[in-house]
Residue frames as qw, qx, qy, qz and C-alpha x, y, z in Angstrom:
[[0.894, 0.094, -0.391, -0.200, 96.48, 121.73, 85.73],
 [0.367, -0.578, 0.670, -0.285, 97.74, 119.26, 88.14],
 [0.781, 0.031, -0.623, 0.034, 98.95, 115.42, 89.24],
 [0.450, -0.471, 0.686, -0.323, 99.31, 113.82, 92.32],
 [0.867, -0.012, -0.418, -0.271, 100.22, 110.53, 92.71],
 [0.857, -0.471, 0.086, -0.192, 101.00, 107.97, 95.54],
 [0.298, 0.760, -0.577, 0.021, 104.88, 107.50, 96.12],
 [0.089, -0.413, 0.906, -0.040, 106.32, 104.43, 95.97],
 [0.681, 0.023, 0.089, -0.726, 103.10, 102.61, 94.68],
 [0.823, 0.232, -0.514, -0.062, 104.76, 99.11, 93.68],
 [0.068, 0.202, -0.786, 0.581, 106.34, 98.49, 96.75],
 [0.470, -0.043, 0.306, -0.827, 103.20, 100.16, 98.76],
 [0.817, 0.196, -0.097, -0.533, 100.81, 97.49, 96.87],
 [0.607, 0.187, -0.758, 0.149, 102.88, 94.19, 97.19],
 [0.111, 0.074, -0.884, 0.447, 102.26, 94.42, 100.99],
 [0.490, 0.085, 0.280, -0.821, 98.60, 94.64, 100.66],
 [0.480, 0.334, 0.807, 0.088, 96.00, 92.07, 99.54],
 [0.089, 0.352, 0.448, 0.817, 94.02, 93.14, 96.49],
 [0.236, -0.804, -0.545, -0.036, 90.79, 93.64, 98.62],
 [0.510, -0.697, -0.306, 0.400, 93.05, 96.09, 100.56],
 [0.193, -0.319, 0.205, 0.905, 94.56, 97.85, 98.27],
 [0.015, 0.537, 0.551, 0.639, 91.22, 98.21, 95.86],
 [0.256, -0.891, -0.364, 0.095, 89.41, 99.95, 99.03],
 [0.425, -0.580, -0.041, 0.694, 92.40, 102.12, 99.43],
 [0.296, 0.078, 0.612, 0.729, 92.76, 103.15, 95.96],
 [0.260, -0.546, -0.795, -0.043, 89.43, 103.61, 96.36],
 [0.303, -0.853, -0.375, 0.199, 89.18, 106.09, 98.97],
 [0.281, -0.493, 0.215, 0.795, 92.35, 108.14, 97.53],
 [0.088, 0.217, 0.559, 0.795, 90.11, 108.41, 94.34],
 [0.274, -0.743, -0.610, 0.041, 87.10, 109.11, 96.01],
 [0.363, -0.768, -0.204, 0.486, 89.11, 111.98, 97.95],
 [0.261, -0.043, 0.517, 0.814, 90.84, 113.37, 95.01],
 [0.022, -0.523, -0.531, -0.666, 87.44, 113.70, 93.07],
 [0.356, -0.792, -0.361, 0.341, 85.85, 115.50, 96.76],
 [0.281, -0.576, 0.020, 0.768, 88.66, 117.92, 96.68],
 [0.241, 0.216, 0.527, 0.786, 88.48, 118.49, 93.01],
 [0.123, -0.602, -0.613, -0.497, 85.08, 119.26, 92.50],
 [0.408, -0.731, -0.384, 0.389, 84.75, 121.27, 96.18],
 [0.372, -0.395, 0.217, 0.811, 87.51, 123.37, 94.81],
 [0.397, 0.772, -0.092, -0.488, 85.69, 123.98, 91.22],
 [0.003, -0.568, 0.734, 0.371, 87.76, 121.81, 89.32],
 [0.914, 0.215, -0.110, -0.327, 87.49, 118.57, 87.26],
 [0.372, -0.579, 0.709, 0.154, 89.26, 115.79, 87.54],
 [0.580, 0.415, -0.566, -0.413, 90.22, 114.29, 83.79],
 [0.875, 0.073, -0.472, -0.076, 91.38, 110.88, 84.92],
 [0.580, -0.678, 0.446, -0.076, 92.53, 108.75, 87.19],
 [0.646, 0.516, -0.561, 0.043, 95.76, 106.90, 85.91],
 [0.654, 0.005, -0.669, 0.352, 96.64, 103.73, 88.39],
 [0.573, -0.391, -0.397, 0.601, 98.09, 105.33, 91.27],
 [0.290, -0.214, -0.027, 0.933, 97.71, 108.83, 89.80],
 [0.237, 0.715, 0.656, -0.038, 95.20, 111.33, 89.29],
 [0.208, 0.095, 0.191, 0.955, 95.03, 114.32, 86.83],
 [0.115, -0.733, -0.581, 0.335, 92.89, 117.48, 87.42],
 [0.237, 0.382, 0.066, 0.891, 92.34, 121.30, 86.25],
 [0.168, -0.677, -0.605, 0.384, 90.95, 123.94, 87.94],
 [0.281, 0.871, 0.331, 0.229, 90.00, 127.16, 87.38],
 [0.251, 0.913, -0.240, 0.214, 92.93, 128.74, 88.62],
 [0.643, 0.310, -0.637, 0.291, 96.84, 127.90, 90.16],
 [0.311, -0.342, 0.527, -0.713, 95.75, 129.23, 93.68],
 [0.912, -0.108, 0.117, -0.378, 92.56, 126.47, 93.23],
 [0.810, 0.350, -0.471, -0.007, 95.14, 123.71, 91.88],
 [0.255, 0.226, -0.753, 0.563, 97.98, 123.97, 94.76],
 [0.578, -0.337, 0.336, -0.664, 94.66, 123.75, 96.80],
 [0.920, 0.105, -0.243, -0.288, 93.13, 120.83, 95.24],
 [0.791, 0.336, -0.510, 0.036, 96.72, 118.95, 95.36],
 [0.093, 0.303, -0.743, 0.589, 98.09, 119.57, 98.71],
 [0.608, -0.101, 0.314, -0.723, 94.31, 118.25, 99.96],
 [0.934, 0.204, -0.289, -0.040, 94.91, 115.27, 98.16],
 [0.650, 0.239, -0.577, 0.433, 98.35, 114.30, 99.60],
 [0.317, -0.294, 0.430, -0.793, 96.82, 115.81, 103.02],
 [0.820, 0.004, 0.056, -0.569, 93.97, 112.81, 102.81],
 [0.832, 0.217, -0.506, 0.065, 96.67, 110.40, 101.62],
 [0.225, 0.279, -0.634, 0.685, 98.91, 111.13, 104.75],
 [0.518, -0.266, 0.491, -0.648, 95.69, 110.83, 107.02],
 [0.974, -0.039, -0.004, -0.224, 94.62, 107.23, 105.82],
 [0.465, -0.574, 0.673, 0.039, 96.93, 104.88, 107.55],
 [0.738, 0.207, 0.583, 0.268, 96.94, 102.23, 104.52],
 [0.503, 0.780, 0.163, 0.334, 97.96, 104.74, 101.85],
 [0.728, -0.158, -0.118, 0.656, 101.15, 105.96, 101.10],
 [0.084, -0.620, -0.035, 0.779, 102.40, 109.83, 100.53],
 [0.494, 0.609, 0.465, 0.410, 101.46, 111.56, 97.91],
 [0.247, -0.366, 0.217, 0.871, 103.21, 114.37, 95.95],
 [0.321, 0.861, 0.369, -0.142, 101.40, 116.71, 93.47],
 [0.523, 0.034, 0.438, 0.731, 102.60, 118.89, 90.35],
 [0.256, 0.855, 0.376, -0.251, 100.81, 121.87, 89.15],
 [0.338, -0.073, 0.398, 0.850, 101.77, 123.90, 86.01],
 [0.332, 0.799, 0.311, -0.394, 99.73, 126.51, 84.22],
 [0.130, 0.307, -0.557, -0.761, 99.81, 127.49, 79.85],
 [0.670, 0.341, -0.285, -0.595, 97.99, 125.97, 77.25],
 [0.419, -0.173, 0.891, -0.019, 96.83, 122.52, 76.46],
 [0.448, -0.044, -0.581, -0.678, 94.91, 121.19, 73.88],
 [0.666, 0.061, 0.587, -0.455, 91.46, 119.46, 75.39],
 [0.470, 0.246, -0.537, -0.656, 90.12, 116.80, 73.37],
 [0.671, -0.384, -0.597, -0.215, 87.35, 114.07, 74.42],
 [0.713, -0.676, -0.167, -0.079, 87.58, 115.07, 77.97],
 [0.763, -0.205, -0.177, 0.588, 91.70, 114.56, 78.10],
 [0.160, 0.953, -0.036, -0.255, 94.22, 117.19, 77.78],
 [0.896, 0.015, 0.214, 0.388, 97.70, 117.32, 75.49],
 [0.450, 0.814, 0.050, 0.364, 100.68, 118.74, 74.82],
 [0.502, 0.284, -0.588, 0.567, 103.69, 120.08, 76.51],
 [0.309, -0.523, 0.292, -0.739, 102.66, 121.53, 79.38],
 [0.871, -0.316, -0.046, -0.373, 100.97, 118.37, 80.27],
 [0.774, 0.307, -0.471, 0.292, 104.34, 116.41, 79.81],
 [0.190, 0.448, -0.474, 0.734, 106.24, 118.69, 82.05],
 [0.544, -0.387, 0.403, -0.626, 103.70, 118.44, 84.90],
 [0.980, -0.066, -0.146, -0.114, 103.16, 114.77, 84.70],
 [0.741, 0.405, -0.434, 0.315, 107.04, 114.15, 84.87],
 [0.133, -0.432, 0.503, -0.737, 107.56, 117.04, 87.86],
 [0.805, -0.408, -0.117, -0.415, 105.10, 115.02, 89.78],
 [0.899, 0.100, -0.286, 0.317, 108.04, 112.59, 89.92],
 [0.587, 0.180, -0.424, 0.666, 110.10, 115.02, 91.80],
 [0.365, -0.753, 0.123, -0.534, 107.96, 116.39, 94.33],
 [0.142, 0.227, -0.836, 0.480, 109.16, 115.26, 97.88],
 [0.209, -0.399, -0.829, 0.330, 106.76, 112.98, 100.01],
 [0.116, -0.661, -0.639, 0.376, 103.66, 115.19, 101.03],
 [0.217, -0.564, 0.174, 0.778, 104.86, 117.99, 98.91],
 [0.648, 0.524, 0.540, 0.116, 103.70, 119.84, 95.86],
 [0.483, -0.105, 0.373, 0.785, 105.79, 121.33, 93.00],
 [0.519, 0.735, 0.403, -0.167, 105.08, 124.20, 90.82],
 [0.569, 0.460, 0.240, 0.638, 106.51, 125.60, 87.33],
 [0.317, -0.170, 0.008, 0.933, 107.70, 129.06, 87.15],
 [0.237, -0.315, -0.350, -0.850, 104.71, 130.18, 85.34],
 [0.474, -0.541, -0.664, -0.206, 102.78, 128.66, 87.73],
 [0.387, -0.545, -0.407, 0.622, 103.98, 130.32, 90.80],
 [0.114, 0.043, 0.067, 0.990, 103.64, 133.64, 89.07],
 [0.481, -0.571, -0.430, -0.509, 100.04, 133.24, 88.59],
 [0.646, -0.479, -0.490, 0.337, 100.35, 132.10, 92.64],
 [0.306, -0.206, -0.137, 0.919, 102.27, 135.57, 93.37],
 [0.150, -0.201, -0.268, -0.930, 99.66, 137.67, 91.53],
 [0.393, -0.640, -0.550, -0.365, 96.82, 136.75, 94.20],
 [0.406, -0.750, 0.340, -0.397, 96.30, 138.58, 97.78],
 [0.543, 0.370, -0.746, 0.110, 98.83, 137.61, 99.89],
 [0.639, -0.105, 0.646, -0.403, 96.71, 135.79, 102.90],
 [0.878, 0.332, 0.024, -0.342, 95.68, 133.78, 99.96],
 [0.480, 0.676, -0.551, -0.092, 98.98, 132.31, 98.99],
 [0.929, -0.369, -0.012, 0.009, 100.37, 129.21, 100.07],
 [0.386, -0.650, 0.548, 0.358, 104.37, 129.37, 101.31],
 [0.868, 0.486, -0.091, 0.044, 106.32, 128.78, 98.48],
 [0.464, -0.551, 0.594, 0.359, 110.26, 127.80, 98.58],
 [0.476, 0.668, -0.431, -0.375, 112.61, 127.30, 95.86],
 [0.951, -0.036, 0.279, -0.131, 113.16, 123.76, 94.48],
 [0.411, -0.598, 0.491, 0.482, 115.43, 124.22, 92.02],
 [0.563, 0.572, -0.274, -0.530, 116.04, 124.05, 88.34],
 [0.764, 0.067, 0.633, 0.106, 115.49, 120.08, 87.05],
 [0.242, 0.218, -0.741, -0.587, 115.91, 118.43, 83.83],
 [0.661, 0.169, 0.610, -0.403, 113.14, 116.48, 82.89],
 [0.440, 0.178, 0.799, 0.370, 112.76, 113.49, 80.39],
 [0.422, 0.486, 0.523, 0.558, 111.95, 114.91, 76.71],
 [0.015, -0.946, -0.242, 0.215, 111.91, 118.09, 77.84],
 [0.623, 0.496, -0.002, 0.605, 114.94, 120.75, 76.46],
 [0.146, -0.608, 0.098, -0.774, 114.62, 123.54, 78.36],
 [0.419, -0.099, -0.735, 0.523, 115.36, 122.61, 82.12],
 [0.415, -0.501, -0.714, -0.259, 112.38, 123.37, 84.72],
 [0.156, 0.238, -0.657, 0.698, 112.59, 125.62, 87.43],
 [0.470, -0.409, -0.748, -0.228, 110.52, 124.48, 89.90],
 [0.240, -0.425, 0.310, -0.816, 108.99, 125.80, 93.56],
 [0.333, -0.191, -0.918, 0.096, 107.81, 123.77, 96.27],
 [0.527, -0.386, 0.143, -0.744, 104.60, 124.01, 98.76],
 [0.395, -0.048, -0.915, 0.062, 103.76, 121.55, 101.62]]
């Protein structure tokens, strides 16, 4: 499961008209639901500035999300975007999903870096257990806190 969303979106949108920022918005949801669905995945919702997505595995997710914040960095009216990707259990229910896992990735989203996407420890393990031409670089991020969470995050970057 994953987020990406568009950094610094309240700023970013004050220097646009609305026309100009609904077409942008626009074309970073548009490209979001391309990559999703190219990739196999689904994308659950789009939330403002931010879109959530699963796929069918964490190798398809860190695809999906760095191709999203790749599409934001090529349209010159849209800002960076950062991505989150975690991997356990969720509950599904009408179409959403809930529960921790979802918390923790929604929150990490908040601390990828500009153009960059984070994953959880479980998630990079699933990432380590495919062939390795398939992998995408991974570096350590370090171990966050994150709001209502207890149990500090360790996290891995990819860009």
């Amino acid at each position: 499961m994953g987020f990406v969303d568009l950094v610094d979106s309240t700023a970013w949108a004050e220097r646009l008209s609305l026309i100009e920022h609904a077409a942008a918005l626009a074309r970073f949801e548009r490209s979001a639901w391309n990559l999703t669905v190219e990739q196999g995945g689904r994308l659950v919702k789009l939330i403002g500035d931010e879109v959530m997505f699963v796929a069918p595995t964490v190798l398809d997710a860190t695809t999906i999300a760095l191709g999203i914040c790749r599409a934001a960095a090529a349209d010159a009216d849209l800002p960076a975007a950062r991505g989150a990707i975690g991997f356990g259990p969720a509950l599904s229910r009408d179409g959403d999903y809930f529960g921790p896992l979802v918390n923790v990735v929604s929150r990490c989203v908040k601390l990828a870096p500009p153009g960059g996407v984070v994953l959880t420890g479980e998630a990079r393990s699933r990432v380590d257990a495919t062939p390795h031409a398939a992998r995408p670089h991974l570096e350590e991020f370090g171990t966050h806190r994150v709001r209502g969470v207890d149990t500090p995050v360790e996290l891995f970057v990819s860009r």
